[in-house]
C-alpha positions as CSV (number, residue, x, y, z in Angstrom):
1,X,101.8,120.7,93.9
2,X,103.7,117.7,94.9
3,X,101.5,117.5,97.8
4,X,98.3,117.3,96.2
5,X,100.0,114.5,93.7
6,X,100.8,112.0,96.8
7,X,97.3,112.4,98.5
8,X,95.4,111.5,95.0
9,X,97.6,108.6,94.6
10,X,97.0,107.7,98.4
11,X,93.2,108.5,97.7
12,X,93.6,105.1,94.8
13,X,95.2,103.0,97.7
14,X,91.7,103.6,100.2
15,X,89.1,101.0,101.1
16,X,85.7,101.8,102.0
17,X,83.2,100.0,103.7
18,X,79.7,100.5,104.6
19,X,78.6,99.1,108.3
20,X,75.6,99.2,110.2
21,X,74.9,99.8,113.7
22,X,72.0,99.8,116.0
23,X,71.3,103.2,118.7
24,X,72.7,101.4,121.2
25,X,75.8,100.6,119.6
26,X,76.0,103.9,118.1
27,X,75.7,106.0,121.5
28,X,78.5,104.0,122.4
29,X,80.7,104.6,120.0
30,X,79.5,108.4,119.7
31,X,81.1,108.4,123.6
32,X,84.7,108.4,121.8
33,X,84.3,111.3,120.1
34,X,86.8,113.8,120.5
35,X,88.8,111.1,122.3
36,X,89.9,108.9,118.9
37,X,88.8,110.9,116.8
38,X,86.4,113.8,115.3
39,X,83.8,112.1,113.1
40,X,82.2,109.0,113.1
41,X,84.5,107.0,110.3
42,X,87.6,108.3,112.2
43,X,86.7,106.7,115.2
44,X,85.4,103.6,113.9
45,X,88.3,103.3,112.1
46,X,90.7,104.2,115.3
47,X,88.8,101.6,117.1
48,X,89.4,98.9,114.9
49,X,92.7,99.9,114.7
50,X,93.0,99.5,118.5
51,X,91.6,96.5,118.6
52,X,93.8,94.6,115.9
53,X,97.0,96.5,118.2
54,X,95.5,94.7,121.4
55,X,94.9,91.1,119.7
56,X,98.6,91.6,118.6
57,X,97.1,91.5,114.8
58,X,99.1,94.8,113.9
59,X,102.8,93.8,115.5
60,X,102.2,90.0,113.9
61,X,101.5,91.2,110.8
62,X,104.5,93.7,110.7
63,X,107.1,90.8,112.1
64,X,105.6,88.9,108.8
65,X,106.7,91.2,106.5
66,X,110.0,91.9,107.9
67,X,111.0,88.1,107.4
């Protein structure tokens, strides 16, 4: 039951947001299924993710808090 407790209280802690994308940009993104991830929100999301890890977003933001 514990387990059930901590994923509500992580479901309180989750932001969602609504894009838009044309065909084009949604073939493209469709090409990464399976590679980051198995639905569309899962890859969007990984992408991002990546992205932020390549602009050196992520490891800035983490040296921040660590000060």
């Amino acid at each position: 039951m514990e387990s059930s407790t901590k994923h509500s209280k992580n479901r309180n802690k989750v932001k969602r947001v609504q894009v838009t994308f044309t065909e084009d940009q949604w073939r493209l993104i469709e090409k990464f299924r399976g590679i980051m991830g198995s639905d569309g929100a899962e890859i969007v999301r990984n992408i991002v993710m990546a992205w932020l890890a390549e602009k050196s977003v992520v490891s800035s933001a983490v040296k921040k808090e660590d000060k």
